[in-house]
C-alpha atoms as one frame of an Amber mdcrd trajectory, in Angstrom:
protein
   0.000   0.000   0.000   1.095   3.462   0.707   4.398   2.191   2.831   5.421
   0.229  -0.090   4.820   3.350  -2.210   6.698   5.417  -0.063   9.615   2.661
   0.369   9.835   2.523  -3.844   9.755   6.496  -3.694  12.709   6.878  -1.602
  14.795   3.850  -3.289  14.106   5.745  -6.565  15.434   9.197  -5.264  18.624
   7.207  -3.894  19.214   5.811  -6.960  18.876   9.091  -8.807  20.979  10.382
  -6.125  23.957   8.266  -6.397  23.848   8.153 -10.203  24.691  12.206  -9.894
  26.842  11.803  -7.361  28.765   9.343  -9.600  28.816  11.476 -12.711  30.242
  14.367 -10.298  33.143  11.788  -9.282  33.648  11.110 -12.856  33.834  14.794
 -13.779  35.768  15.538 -11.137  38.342  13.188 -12.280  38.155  14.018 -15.932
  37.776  17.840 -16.247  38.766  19.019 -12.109  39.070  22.529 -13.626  35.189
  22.795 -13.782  34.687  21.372 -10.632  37.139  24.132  -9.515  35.110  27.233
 -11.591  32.181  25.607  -9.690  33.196  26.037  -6.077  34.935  29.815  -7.395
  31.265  30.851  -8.651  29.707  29.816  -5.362  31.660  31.254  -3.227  31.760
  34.397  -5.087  28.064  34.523  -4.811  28.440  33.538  -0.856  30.235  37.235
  -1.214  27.970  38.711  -2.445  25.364  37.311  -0.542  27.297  37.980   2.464
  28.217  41.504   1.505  24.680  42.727   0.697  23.785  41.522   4.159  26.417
  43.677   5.410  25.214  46.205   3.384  22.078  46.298   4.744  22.862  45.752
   8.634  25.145  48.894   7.706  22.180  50.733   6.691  20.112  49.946  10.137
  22.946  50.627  11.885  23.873  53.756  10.981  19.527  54.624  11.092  20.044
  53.785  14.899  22.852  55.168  15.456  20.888  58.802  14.049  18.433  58.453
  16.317  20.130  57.942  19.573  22.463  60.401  18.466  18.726  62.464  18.050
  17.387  61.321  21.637  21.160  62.733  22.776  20.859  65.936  21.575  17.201
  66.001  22.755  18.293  65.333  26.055  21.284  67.545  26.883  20.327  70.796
  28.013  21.358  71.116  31.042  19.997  74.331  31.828  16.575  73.095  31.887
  16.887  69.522  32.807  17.195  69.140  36.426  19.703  66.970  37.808  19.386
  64.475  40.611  18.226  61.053  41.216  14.430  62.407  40.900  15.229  64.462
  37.715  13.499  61.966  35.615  10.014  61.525  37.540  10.319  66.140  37.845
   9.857  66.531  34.049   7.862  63.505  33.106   5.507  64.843  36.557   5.715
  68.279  34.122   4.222  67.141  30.813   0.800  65.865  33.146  -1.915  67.955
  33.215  -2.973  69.672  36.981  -6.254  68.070  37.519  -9.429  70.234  37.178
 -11.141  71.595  39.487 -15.127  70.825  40.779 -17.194  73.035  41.247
Protein backbone atom coordinates (compact mmCIF):
# COMPACT_ATOMS: atom_id res chain seq x y z
CA UNK A 1 0.00 0.00 0.00
CA UNK A 2 1.09 3.46 0.71
CA UNK A 3 4.40 2.19 2.83
CA UNK A 4 5.42 0.23 -0.09
CA UNK A 5 4.82 3.35 -2.21
CA UNK A 6 6.70 5.42 -0.06
CA UNK A 7 9.61 2.66 0.37
CA UNK A 8 9.83 2.52 -3.84
CA UNK A 9 9.75 6.50 -3.69
CA UNK A 10 12.71 6.88 -1.60
CA UNK A 11 14.80 3.85 -3.29
CA UNK A 12 14.11 5.74 -6.56
CA UNK A 13 15.43 9.20 -5.26
CA UNK A 14 18.62 7.21 -3.89
CA UNK A 15 19.21 5.81 -6.96
CA UNK A 16 18.88 9.09 -8.81
CA UNK A 17 20.98 10.38 -6.12
CA UNK A 18 23.96 8.27 -6.40
CA UNK A 19 23.85 8.15 -10.20
CA UNK A 20 24.69 12.21 -9.89
CA UNK A 21 26.84 11.80 -7.36
CA UNK A 22 28.77 9.34 -9.60
CA UNK A 23 28.82 11.48 -12.71
CA UNK A 24 30.24 14.37 -10.30
CA UNK A 25 33.14 11.79 -9.28
CA UNK A 26 33.65 11.11 -12.86
CA UNK A 27 33.83 14.79 -13.78
CA UNK A 28 35.77 15.54 -11.14
CA UNK A 29 38.34 13.19 -12.28
CA UNK A 30 38.16 14.02 -15.93
CA UNK A 31 37.78 17.84 -16.25
CA UNK A 32 38.77 19.02 -12.11
CA UNK A 33 39.07 22.53 -13.63
CA UNK A 34 35.19 22.79 -13.78
CA UNK A 35 34.69 21.37 -10.63
CA UNK A 36 37.14 24.13 -9.51
CA UNK A 37 35.11 27.23 -11.59
CA UNK A 38 32.18 25.61 -9.69
CA UNK A 39 33.20 26.04 -6.08
CA UNK A 40 34.93 29.81 -7.40
CA UNK A 41 31.26 30.85 -8.65
CA UNK A 42 29.71 29.82 -5.36
CA UNK A 43 31.66 31.25 -3.23
CA UNK A 44 31.76 34.40 -5.09
CA UNK A 45 28.06 34.52 -4.81
CA UNK A 46 28.44 33.54 -0.86
CA UNK A 47 30.23 37.24 -1.21
CA UNK A 48 27.97 38.71 -2.44
CA UNK A 49 25.36 37.31 -0.54
CA UNK A 50 27.30 37.98 2.46
CA UNK A 51 28.22 41.50 1.51
CA UNK A 52 24.68 42.73 0.70
CA UNK A 53 23.79 41.52 4.16
CA UNK A 54 26.42 43.68 5.41
CA UNK A 55 25.21 46.20 3.38
CA UNK A 56 22.08 46.30 4.74
CA UNK A 57 22.86 45.75 8.63
CA UNK A 58 25.14 48.89 7.71
CA UNK A 59 22.18 50.73 6.69
CA UNK A 60 20.11 49.95 10.14
CA UNK A 61 22.95 50.63 11.89
CA UNK A 62 23.87 53.76 10.98
CA UNK A 63 19.53 54.62 11.09
CA UNK A 64 20.04 53.78 14.90
CA UNK A 65 22.85 55.17 15.46
CA UNK A 66 20.89 58.80 14.05
CA UNK A 67 18.43 58.45 16.32
CA UNK A 68 20.13 57.94 19.57
CA UNK A 69 22.46 60.40 18.47
CA UNK A 70 18.73 62.46 18.05
CA UNK A 71 17.39 61.32 21.64
CA UNK A 72 21.16 62.73 22.78
CA UNK A 73 20.86 65.94 21.58
CA UNK A 74 17.20 66.00 22.76
CA UNK A 75 18.29 65.33 26.06
CA UNK A 76 21.28 67.55 26.88
CA UNK A 77 20.33 70.80 28.01
CA UNK A 78 21.36 71.12 31.04
CA UNK A 79 20.00 74.33 31.83
CA UNK A 80 16.57 73.09 31.89
CA UNK A 81 16.89 69.52 32.81
CA UNK A 82 17.19 69.14 36.43
CA UNK A 83 19.70 66.97 37.81
CA UNK A 84 19.39 64.48 40.61
CA UNK A 85 18.23 61.05 41.22
CA UNK A 86 14.43 62.41 40.90
CA UNK A 87 15.23 64.46 37.72
CA UNK A 88 13.50 61.97 35.61
CA UNK A 89 10.01 61.52 37.54
CA UNK A 90 10.32 66.14 37.85
CA UNK A 91 9.86 66.53 34.05
CA UNK A 92 7.86 63.51 33.11
CA UNK A 93 5.51 64.84 36.56
CA UNK A 94 5.72 68.28 34.12
CA UNK A 95 4.22 67.14 30.81
CA UNK A 96 0.80 65.87 33.15
CA UNK A 97 -1.91 67.95 33.21
CA UNK A 98 -2.97 69.67 36.98
CA UNK A 99 -6.25 68.07 37.52
CA UNK A 100 -9.43 70.23 37.18
CA UNK A 101 -11.14 71.60 39.49
CA UNK A 102 -15.13 70.82 40.78
CA UNK A 103 -17.19 73.04 41.25
Amino acid sequence: GVDQCIQKFLDVARQTECFFLQKRLHLSVQKPELVIKEDVSELKNELQRKEALIQKHLGKLRHWQQVLEDMNVQHKKPAEMPQGPLAYLEQASANIPAPMKQT
